[in-house]
C-alpha positions in Angstrom: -80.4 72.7 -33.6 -77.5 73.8 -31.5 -79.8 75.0 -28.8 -81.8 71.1 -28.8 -78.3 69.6 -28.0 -77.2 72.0 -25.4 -81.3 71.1 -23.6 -80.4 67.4 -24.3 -76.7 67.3 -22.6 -78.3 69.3 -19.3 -81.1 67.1 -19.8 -78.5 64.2 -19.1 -76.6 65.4 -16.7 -79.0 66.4 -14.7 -80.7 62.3 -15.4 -76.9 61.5 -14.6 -77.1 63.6 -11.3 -80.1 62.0 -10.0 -79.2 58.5 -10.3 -76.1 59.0 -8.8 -77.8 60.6 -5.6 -80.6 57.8 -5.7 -77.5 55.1 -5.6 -76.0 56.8 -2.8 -78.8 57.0 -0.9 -79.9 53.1 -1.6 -76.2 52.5 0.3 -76.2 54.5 2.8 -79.6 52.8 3.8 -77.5 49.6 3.2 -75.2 50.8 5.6 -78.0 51.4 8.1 -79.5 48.4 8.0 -76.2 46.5 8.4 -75.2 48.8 11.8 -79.0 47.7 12.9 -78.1 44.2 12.2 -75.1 44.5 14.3 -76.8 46.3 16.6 -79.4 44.0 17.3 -77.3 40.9 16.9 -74.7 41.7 19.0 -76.3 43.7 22.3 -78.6 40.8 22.9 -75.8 38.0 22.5 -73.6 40.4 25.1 -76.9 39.9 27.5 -77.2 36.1 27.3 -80.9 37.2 25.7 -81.5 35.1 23.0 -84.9 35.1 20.7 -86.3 34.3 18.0 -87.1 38.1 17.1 -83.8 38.4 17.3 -83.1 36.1 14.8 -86.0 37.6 12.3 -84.6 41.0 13.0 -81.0 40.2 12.1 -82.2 38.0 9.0 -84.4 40.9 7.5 -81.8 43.5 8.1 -79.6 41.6 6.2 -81.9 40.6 3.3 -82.7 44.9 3.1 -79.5 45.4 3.2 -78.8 43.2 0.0 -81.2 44.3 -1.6 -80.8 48.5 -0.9 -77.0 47.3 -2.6 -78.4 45.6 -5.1 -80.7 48.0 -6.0 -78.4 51.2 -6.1 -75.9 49.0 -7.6 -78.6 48.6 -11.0 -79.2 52.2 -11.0 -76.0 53.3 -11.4 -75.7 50.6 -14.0 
């Protein structure tokens, strides 16, 4: 039996590993998304060029960037 236990603890670190790393990645791609937002949001309004692509760009790199939070956030859960 001692040699099941010993699998079953590397068997959760390991688990324990892996989410970890798949929560940091989901925020670091919230982090992109949220310097694209700003990227986008703020060049064009320095330009006096105004869209509405703009606009759909900024809102769906903020909705990505809730939900790439929200998402690592339940993992590490």
């Amino acid at each position: 039996m001692g040699n099941f236990t010993k699998q079953n603890e590397e068997r959760k670190e390991k688990d324990k590993v892996r989410r970890e790393k798949l929560a940091g990645y989901y925020f670091d791609l919230s982090k992109l998304s949220f310097a694209g937002i700003f990227v986008s949001v703020i060049i064009p309004i320095l330009t006096d060029e105004q869209n509405i692509r703009m606009w759909m760009a900024a809102i769906f790199g903020l909705v990505l960037t809730v939900l790439s939070a929200s998402l690592a956030n339940k993992i590490l859960k």
